[in-house]
C-alpha positions as CSV (number, residue, x, y, z in Angstrom):
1,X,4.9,17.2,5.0
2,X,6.5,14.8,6.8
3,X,10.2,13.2,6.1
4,X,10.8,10.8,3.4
5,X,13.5,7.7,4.7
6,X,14.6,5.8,1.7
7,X,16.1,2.4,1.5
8,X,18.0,-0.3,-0.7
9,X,16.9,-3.7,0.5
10,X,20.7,-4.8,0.9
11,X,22.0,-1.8,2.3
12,X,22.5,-1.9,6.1
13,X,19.8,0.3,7.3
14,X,20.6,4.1,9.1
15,X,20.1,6.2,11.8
16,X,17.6,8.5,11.8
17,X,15.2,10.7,14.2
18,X,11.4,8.8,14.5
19,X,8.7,9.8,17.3
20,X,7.8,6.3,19.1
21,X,4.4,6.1,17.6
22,X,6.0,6.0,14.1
23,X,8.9,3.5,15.1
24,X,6.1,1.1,16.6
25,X,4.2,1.3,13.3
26,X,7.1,0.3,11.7
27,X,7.8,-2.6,13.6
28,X,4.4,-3.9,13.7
29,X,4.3,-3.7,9.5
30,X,7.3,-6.1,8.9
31,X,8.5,-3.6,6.0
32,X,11.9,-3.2,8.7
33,X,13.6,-3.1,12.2
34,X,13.9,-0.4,14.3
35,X,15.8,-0.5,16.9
36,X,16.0,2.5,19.5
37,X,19.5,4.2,20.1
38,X,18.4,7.1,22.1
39,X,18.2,10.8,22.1
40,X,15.1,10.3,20.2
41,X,17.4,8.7,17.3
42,X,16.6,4.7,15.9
43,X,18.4,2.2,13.6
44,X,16.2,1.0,10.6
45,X,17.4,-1.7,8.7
46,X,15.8,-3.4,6.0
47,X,14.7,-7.1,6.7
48,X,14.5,-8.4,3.0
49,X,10.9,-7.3,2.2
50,X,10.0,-3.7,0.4
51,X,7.4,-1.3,0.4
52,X,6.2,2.1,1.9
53,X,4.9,2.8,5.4
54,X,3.5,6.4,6.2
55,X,2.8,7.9,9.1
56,X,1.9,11.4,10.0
57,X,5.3,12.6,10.4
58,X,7.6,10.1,8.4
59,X,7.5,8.2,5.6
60,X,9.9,5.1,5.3
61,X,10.5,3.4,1.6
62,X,12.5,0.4,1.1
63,X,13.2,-0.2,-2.7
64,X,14.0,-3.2,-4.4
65,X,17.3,-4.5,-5.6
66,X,18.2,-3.1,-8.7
67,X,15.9,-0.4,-8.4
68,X,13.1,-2.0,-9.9
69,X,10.7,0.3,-11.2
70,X,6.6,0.1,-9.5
71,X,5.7,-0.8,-13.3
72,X,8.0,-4.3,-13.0
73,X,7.1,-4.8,-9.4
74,X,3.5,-4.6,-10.0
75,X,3.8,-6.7,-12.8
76,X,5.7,-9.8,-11.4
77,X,2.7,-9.4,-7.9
78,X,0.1,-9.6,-10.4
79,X,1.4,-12.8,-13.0
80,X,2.5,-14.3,-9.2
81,X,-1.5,-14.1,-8.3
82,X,-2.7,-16.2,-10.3
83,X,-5.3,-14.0,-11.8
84,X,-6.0,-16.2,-14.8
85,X,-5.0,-13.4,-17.5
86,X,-1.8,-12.2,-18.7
87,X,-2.8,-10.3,-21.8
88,X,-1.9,-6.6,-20.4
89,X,0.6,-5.8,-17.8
90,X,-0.4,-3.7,-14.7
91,X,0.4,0.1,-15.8
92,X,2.0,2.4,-13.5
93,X,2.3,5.9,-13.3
94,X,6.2,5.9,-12.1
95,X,6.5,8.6,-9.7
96,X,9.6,8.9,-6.7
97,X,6.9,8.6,-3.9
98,X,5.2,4.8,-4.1
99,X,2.4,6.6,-2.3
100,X,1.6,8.5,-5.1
101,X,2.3,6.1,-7.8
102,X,0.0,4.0,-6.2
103,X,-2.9,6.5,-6.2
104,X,-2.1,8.4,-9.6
105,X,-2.0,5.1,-11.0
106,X,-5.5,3.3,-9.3
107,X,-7.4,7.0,-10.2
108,X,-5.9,6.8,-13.6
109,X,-6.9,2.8,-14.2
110,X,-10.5,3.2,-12.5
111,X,-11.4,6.8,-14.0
112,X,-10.8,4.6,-17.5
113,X,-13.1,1.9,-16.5
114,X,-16.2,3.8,-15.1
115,X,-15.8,6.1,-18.1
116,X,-18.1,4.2,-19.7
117,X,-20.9,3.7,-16.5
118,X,-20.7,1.4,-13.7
119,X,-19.9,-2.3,-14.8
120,X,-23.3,-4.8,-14.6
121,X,-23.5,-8.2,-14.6
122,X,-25.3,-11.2,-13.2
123,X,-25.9,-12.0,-9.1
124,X,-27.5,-15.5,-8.0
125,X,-29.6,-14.1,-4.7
126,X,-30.9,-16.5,-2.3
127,X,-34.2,-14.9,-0.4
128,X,-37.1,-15.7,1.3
129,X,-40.3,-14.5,-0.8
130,X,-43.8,-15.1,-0.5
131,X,-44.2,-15.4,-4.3
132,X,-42.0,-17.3,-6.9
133,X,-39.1,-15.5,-8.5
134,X,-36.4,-17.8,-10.0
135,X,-36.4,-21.3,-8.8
136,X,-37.8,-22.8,-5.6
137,X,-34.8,-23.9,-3.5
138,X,-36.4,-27.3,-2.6
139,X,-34.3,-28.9,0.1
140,X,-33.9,-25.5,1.8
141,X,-37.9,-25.2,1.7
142,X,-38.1,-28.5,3.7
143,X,-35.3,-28.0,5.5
144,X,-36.6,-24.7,7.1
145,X,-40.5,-25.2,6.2
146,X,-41.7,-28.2,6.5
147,X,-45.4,-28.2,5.6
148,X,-45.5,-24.3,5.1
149,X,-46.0,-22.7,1.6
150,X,-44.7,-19.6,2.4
151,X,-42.5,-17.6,2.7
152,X,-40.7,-19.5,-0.1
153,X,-36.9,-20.3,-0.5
154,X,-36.1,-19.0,-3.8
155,X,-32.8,-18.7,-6.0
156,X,-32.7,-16.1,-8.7
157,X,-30.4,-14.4,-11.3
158,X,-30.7,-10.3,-10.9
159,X,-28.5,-7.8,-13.2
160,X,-27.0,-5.5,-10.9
161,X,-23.8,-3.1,-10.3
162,X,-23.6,-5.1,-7.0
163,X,-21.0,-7.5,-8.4
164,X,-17.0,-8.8,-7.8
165,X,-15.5,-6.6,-9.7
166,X,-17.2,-3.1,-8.4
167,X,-16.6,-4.9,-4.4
168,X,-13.1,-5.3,-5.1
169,X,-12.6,-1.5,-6.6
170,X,-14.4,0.0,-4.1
171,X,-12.2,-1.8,-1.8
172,X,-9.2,-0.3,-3.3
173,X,-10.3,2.7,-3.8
174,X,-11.9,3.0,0.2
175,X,-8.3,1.4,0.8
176,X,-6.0,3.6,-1.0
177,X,-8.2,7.2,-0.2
178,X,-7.4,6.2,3.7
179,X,-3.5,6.8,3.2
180,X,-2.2,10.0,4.9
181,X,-1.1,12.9,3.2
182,X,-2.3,11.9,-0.5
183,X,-2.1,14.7,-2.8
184,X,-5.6,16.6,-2.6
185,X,-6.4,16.3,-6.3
186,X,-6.2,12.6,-6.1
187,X,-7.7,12.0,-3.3
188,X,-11.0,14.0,-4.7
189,X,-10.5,11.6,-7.8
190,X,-10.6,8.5,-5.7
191,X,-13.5,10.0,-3.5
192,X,-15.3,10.8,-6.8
193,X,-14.8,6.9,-7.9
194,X,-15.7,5.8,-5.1
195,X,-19.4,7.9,-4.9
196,X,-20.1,5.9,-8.4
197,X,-19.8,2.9,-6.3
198,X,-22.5,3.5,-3.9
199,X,-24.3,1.2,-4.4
200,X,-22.3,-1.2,-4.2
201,X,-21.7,-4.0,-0.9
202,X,-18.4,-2.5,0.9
203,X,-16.2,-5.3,1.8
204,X,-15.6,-6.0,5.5
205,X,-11.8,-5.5,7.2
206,X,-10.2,-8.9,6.4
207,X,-13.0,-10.8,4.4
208,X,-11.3,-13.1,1.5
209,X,-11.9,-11.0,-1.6
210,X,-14.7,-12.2,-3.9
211,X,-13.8,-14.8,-6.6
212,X,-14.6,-12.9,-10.5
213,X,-13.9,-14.2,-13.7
214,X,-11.8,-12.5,-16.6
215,X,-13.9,-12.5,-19.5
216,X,-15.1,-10.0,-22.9
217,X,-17.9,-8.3,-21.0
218,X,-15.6,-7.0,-17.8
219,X,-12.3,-6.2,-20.5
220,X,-12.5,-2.6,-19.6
221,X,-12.0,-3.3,-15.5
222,X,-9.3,-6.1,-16.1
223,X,-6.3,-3.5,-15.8
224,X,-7.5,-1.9,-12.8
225,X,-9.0,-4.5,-10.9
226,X,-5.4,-6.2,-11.4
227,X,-4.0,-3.3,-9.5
228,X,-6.7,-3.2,-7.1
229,X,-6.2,-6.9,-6.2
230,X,-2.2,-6.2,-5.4
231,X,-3.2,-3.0,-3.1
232,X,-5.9,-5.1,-0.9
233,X,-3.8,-8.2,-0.7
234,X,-0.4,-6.1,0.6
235,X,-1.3,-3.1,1.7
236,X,-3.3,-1.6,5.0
237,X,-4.8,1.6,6.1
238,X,-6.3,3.5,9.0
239,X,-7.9,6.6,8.7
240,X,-8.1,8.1,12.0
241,X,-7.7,11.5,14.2
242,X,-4.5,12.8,14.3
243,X,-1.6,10.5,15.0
244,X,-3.8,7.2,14.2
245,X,-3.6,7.9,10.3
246,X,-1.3,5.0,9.2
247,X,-0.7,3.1,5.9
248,X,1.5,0.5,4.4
249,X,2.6,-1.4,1.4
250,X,4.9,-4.4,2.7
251,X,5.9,-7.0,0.1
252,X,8.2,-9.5,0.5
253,X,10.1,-10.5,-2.6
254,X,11.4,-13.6,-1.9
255,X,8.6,-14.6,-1.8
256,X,6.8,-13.1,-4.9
257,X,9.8,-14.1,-7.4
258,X,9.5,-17.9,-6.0
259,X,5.7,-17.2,-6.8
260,X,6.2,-15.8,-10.3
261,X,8.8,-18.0,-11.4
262,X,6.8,-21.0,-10.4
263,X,3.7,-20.0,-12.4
264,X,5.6,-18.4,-15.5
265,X,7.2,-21.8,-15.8
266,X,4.8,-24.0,-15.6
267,X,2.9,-22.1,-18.3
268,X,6.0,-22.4,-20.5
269,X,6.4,-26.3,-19.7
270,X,3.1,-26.6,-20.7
271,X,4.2,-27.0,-24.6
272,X,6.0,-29.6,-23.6
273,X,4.9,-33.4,-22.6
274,X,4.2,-34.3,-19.0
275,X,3.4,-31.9,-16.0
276,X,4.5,-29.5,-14.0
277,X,4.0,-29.4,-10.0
278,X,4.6,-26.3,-8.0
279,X,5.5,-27.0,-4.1
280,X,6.0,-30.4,-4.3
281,X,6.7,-32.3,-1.1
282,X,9.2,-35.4,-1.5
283,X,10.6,-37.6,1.8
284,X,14.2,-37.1,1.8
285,X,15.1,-40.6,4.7
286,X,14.1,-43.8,5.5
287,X,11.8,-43.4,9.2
288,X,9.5,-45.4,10.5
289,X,8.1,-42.9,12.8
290,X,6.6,-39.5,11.2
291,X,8.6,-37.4,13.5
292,X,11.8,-39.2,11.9
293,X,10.6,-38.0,8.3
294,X,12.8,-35.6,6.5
295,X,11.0,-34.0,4.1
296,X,12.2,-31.2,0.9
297,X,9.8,-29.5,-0.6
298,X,11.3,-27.6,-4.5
299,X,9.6,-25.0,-5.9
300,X,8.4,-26.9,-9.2
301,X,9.1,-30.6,-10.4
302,X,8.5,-31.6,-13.9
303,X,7.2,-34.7,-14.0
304,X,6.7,-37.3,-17.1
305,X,4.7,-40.6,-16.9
306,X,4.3,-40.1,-13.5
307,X,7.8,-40.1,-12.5
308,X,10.1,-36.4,-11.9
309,X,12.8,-35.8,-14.6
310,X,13.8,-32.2,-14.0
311,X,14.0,-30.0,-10.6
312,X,13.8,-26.1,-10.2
313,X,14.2,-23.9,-7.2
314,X,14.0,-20.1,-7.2
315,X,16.2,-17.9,-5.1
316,X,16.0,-14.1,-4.5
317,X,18.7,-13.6,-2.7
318,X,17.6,-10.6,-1.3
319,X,20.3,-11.1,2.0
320,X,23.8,-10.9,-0.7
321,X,23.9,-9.6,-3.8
322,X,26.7,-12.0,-4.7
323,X,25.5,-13.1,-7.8
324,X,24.2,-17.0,-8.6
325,X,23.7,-18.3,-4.7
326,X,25.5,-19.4,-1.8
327,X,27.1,-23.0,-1.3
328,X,24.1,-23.8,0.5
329,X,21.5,-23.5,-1.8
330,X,23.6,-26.1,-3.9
331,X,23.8,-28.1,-0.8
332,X,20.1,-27.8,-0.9
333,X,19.6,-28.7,-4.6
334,X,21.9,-31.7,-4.2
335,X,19.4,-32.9,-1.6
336,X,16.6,-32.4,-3.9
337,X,18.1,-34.1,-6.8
338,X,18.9,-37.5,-4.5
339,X,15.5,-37.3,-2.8
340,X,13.7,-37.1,-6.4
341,X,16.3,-39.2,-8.5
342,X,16.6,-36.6,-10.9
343,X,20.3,-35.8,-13.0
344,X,19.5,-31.9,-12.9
345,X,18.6,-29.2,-10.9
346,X,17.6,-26.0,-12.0
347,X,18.8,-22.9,-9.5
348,X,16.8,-19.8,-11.2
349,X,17.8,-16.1,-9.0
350,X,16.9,-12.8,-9.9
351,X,20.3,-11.2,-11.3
352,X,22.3,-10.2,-14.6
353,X,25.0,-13.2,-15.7
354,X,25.4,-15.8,-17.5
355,X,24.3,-19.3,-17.2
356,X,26.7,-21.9,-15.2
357,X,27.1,-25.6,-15.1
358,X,28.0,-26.9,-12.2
359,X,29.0,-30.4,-12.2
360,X,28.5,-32.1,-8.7
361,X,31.8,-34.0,-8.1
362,X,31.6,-38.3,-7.3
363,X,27.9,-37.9,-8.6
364,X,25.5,-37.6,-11.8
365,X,23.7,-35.1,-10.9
366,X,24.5,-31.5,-12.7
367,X,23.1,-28.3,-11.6
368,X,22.4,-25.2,-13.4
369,X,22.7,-21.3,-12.6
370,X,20.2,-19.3,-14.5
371,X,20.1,-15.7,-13.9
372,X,16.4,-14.2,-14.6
373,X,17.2,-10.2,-14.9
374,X,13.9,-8.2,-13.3
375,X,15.3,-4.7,-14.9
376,X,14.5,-6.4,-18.1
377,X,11.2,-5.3,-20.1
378,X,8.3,-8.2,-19.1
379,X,7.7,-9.3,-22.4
380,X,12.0,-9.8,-22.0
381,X,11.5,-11.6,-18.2
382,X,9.3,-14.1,-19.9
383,X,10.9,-14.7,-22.7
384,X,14.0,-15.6,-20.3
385,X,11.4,-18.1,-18.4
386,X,10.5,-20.0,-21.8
387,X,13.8,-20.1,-22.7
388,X,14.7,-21.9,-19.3
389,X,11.7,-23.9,-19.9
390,X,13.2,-24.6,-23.4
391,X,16.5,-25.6,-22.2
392,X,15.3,-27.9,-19.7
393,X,13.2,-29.7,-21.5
394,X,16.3,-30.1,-24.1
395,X,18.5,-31.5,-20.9
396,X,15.8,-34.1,-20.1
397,X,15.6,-34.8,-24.0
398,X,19.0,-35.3,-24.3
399,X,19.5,-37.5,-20.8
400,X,16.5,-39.7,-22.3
401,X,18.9,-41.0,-25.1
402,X,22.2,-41.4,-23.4
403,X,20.0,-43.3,-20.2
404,X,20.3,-46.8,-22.4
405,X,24.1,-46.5,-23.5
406,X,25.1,-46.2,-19.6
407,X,25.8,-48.9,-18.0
């Protein structure tokens, strides 16, 4: 069994003994740097992303801030993807190893939805038949066949296991029994899984995964496949000979929190009149030529008839763990605010605290520090988010009726 390295995001990184192979595998994943020092010995330090990389002799695990359990990290990767459900969070086995939460938890998810048989549902095919089945695919016909009755281009509906949502857990599944040193008696579980999926089109290396649609008849897979959609979209693996057996789970957070806190709060704002625009791009000069253009871009807008009342930016702040932000990101949100014409900005980061008004000296413009705590139960995290949204929408509310009595 190899070594087990394991890291705070914030903290400075260490010094520890790596054989080149395994120090290049690090560096090529993005989970950290490593730099050599000599004597066989190389600094590692985190580089504000976290995750697992194994090797055949080392295993490197950089945690998140807080020490967020794989059950709340799993959880804000899933609502950030957009999935289109949010009835059931992902369920994790919470083990010290994320290897083996990882594959305790898939086995556990998937052994629950094949206990039943293998999922069915309906596939359009497109084929080439010499008699009818389906419909006859007229333009293709003429297209391809131009005064030829056969072979025919036909579409048809066939009820098959070869669908989405058994591609996508065989994916995982392939995916997750690739990753060195998993404990025997799950990987013979995820082997076993995977034989029930057979029959079933393997995904190629680095094809898009197939779109699927939540729904009654596929309840029982929605857990897993959930899971198995956050292990293909941030994690790789290489089964090889020998020193070529590599795997890793990189996620950068920053990024997933600005991702979760965008869609969590435009479902909240949703109860509330106008719309909510996620990304939105706004010219911050006056140029006459494009390459002149100053441009901001806020993580979500609230708009209403048309025109943007309220601004929100999310920060991580994986780099300090200084609490509500650093000057600039107010610099930032002050630029925002003028750009949009909008009295208040929103800064929501990932921390414990209390809310602060900040009132921006010589101008109208307020803006707010909202801490969103990630150690918190979800059913808490969002509850936090509609409050935000709740608040906000008060602040606009309140800014309508005082707009006439300025002067």
């Amino acid at each position: 069994m190899g070594r087990h390295i394991v890291l705070d995001e914030l903290s400075r990184g260490v010094v520890d003994k790596l054989d080149p192979e395994s120090a290049a595998f690090v560096n090529s994943s993005g989970l950290a740097k490593v730099s050599p020092m000599g004597m066989g010995l190389y600094r590692i330090e985190p580089v504000g992303k976290v995750g697992s990389v194994r090797t055949p002799t080392v295993q490197l695990e950089v945690r998140p801030k807080g020490r967020l359990g794989l059950s709340r990290l799993l959880f804000l990767l899933s609502y950030a993807g957009e999935q289109g459900f949010r009835d059931d969070s992902v369920a994790a086995v919470e083990h010290p190893d994320l290897w083996s939460a990882l594959a305790e938890s898939l086995a556990q998810l998937a052994e629950r939805a094949l206990s039943r048989g293998v999922l069915q549902g309906y596939l359009t095919v497109d084929e080439s038949l010499r008699t009818v089945k389906g419909r006859i695919r007229i333009s293709e016909q003429i297209a391809r066949r131009p005064g030829m009755m056969v072979p025919l281009e036909v579409s048809y509906d066939e009820f098959t296991e070869d669908i989405a949502e058994n591609r996508i857990l065989r994916a995982a599944l392939e995916r997750m029994s690739q990753v060195p040193r998993v404990r025997a008696d799950v990987l013979s579980r995820l082997r076993q899984l995977k034989g029930k999926l057979d029959a079933v089109t393997r995904l190629q290396s680095g094809a898009p995964l197939p779109p699927w649609r939540a729904s009654r008849m596929n309840l029982r897979y929605h857990a897993v496949l959930r899971l198995a959609e956050v292990i293909l979209r941030n994690s790789s693996a290489e089964a090889g000979e020998g020193k070529q057996q590599t795997a890793a789970f990189v996620v950068d957070m920053a990024e997933v929190f600005e991702q979760f806190v965008g869609t969590a709060l435009r479902e909240a704002m949703a109860a509330h009149p106008g719309e909510t625009r996620l990304q939105y791009g706004a010219l911050l000069n006056e140029a006459v030529r494009d390459s002149d253009r100053l441009t901001v871009r806020p993580d979500a807008v609230h708009f209403l008839g048309g025109r943007p009342v309220v601004v929100y930016d999310s920060k991580y702040q994986a780099a300090t763990d200084a609490g509500a932000s650093l000057n600039a990101d107010h610099y930032q949100l002050l630029a925002y605010c003028t750009a949009l014409q909008v009295p208040t900005a929103w800064l929501v980061y990932a921390g414990s605290g209390e809310m602060k008004l900040r009132r921006i000296l010589n101008t109208d413009i307020d803006i707010v520090e909202y801490p969103l705590d990630l150690s918190r139960p979800p059913s808490e995290i969002l509850a936090a988010v509609a409050d935000l949204a709740e608040q906000s929408w008060g602040d606009v509310v309140r800014q309508a009726r005082e707009q006439p009595a300025r002067p």
